[in-house]
C-alpha positions, 0 to 999 in steps of 0.5 A, spaced: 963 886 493 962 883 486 964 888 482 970 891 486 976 890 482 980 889 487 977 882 489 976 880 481 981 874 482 975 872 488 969 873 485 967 876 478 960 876 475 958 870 469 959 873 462 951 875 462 951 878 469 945 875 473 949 870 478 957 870 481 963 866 481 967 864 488 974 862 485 977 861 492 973 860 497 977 860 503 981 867 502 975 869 501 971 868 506 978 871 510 979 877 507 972 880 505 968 877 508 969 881 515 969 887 511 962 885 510 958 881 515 959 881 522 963 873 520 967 869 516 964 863 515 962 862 508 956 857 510 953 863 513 955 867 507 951 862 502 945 861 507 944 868 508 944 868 500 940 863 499 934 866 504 935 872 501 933 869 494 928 864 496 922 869 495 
């Protein structure tokens, strides 16, 4: 998702390469979101990511 081209103006990596950017948060809990998950609730995204991280 993060380095599908088509998304860049969405989300792109930080210039080392170890955490991601979200430009516009509501396109794109609305566009790819869905395409992933089974919601487009960003607070779900970022808590998923956070337990996904927390180990």
């Amino acid at each position: 998702m993060v380095s599908d081209e088509k998304y860049q103006s969405l989300i792109s990596w930080n210039a080392t390469g170890t955490s991601f950017y979200i430009m516009r948060v509501q396109e794109f809990a609305a566009t790819v979101l869905p395409l992933h998950f089974k919601h487009s609730n960003f607070s779900s995204f970022v808590r998923q990511l956070n337990m996904y991280f927390s180990f």
